[in-house]
C-alpha positions in Angstrom: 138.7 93.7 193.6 141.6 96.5 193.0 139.8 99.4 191.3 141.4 100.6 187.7 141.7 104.5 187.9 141.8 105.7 184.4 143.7 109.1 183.2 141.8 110.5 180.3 143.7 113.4 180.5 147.0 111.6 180.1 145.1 109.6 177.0 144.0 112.9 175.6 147.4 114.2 176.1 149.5 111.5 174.3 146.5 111.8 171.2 147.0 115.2 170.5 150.9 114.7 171.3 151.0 112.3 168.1 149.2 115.0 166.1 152.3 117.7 166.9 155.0 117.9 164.2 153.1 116.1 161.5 154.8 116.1 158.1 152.1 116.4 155.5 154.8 115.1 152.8 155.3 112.2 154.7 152.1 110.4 156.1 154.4 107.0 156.9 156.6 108.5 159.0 153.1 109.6 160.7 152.2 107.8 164.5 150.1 105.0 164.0 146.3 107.1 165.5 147.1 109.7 162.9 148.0 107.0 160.0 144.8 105.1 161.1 142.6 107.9 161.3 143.8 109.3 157.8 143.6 105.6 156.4 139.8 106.0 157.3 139.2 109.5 156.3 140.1 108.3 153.0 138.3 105.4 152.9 135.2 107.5 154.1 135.9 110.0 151.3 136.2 107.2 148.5 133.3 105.4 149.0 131.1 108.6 149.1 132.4 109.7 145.9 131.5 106.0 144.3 128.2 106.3 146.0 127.5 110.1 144.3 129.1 108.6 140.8 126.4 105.3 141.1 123.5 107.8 141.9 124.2 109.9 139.3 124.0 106.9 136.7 121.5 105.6 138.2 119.3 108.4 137.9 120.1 108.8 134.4 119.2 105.5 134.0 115.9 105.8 135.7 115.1 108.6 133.7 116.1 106.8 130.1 114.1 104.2 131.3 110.6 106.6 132.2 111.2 108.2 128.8 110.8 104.4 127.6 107.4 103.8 129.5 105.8 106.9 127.9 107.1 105.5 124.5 106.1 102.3 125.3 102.7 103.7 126.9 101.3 105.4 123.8 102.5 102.4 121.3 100.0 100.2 123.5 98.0 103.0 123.5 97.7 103.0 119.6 98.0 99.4 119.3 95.1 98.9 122.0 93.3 100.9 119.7 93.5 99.2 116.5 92.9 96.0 118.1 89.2 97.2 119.5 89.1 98.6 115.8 90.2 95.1 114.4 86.6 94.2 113.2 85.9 97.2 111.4 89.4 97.5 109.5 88.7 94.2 108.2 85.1 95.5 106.8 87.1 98.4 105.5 89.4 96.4 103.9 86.9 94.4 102.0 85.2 96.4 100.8 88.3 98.6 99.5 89.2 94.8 97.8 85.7 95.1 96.5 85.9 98.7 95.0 89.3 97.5 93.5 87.5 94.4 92.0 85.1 96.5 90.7 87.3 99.2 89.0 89.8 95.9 87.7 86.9 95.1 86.0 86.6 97.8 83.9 89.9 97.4 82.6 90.2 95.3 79.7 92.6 92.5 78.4 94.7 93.0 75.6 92.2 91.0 73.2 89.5 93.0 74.2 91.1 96.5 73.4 90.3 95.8 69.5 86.5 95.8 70.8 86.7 98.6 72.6 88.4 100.7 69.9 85.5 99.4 68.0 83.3 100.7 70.6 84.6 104.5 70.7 84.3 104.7 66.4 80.4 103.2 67.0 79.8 105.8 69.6 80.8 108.3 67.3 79.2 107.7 64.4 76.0 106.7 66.4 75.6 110.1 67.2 76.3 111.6 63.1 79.6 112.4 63.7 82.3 112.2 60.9 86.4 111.2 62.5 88.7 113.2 60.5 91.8 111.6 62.9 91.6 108.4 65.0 95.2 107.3 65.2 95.9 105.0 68.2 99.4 105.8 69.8 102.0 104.3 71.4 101.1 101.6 74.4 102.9 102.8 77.5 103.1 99.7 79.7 103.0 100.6 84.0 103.6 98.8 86.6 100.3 96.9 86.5 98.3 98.1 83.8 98.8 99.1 80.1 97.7 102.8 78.6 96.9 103.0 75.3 96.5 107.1 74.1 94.1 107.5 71.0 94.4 110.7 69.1 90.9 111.8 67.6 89.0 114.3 65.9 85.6 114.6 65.0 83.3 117.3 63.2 80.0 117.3 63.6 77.1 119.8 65.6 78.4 121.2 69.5 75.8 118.9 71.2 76.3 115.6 69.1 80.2 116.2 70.6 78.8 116.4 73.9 76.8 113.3 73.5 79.7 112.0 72.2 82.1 113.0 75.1 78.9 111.6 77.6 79.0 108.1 75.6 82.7 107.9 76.2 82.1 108.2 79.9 79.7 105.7 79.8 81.4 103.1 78.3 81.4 100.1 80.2 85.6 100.4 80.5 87.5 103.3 81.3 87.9 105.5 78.7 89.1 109.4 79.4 89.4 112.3 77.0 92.6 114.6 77.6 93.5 118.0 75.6 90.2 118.7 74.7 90.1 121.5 71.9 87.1 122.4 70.4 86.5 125.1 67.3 84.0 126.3 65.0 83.8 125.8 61.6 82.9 127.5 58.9 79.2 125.7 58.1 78.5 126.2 61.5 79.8 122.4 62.7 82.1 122.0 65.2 85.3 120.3 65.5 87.1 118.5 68.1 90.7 117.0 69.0 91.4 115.1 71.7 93.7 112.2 73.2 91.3 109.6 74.6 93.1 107.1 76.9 92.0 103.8 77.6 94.0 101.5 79.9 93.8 97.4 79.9 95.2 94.8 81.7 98.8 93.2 81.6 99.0 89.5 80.5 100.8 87.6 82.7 104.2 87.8 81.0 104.1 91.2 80.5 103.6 91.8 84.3 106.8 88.7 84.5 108.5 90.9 82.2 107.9 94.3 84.5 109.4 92.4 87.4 111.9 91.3 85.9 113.0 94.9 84.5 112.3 96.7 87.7 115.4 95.7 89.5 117.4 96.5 86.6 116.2 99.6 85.9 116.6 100.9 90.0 120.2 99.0 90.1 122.0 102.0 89.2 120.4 104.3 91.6 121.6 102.5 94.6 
């Protein structure tokens, strides 16, 4: 078998011959190792620069997604909570429904509010007072509920007003006194104005009726 003697100086010769003379202008006049090699050096170079670009979003990505975790770790977190709470948010909440049901009831319906006007001149005159004023006002109707202001004024000694002022606060309804002004007289009684407010329930088409206004009346501020 003939044995193959190869020059690698003659090899390295003709490489760095094609190199000589290059015109940086022109790279297709260029020898083909030199075209090659640049064809790869800037196919290297491209697909680096994509890699770095793709890293870079990626790790933004990453990171917009960790912030989500933590988000999404403390909403479990809360809702995890509530859930082992579940049982004694529902007690809560019946007995706030209770406490409501209780303070509903002291409210009373429109035909009750003669009786209880009634039952504020009795408590009055039960303890020896004499009403130079008891003028009920104008009925301003909420959203669910109806308050009716009272203007009074009674003379009579300072404690029987204080009695008085205790009956009202134990009426069976709600009953408050506002603007209290008290002054002496000149026999030695007292006398006392005041705006008592008493609030009753809304009959079902007055409560149709507030519905029906509420949209109207918050059209304009849209």
């Amino acid at each position: 078998m003939a044995k193959v003697n190869i020059n690698f100086a003659a090899i390295q010769d003709g490489v760095k011959a094609q190199f000589v003379g290059l015109n940086p202008n022109d790279p297709p006049s260029w020898p083909a190792f030199p075209r090659y090699l640049l064809c790869v050096f800037v196919t290297v170079a491209v697909v680096v620069a994509l890699w770095f670009v793709w890293l870079s979003t990626s790790d933004e990505e990453l990171k917009a997604e960790q912030a989500k975790e933590l988000v999404l770790r403390e909403d479990f977190k809360k809702k995890l909570a509530l859930a082992a709470n579940l049982d004694g948010l529902k007690k809560q909440r019946e007995q706030v429904q209770q406490y409501v049901t209780q303070l509903e009831k002291q409210l009373p319906s429109k035909a009750e509010m003669d009786a209880l006007l009634s039952d504020i001149n009795q408590a009055g005159l039960g303890r020896s007072l004499q009403f130079e004023l008891f003028r009920p006002g104008q009925v301003s109707v909420k959203d669910y509920y109806a308050e009716l202001p009272i203007a009074i004024k009674v003379t009579g000694r300072y404690h029987d007003i204080g009695a008085f002022a205790a009956d009202i606060a134990n009426l069976s309804r709600i009953v408050t006194l506002n603007n209290i002004a008290i002054s002496p007289l000149k026999d030695g009684t007292m006398s006392m104005d005041s705006t008592a407010k008493t609030f009753r329930y809304l009959d079902p088409e007055e409560i149709s009726s507030q519905q029906k206004t509420a949209p109207a009346a918050k059209g304009p501020n849209k």
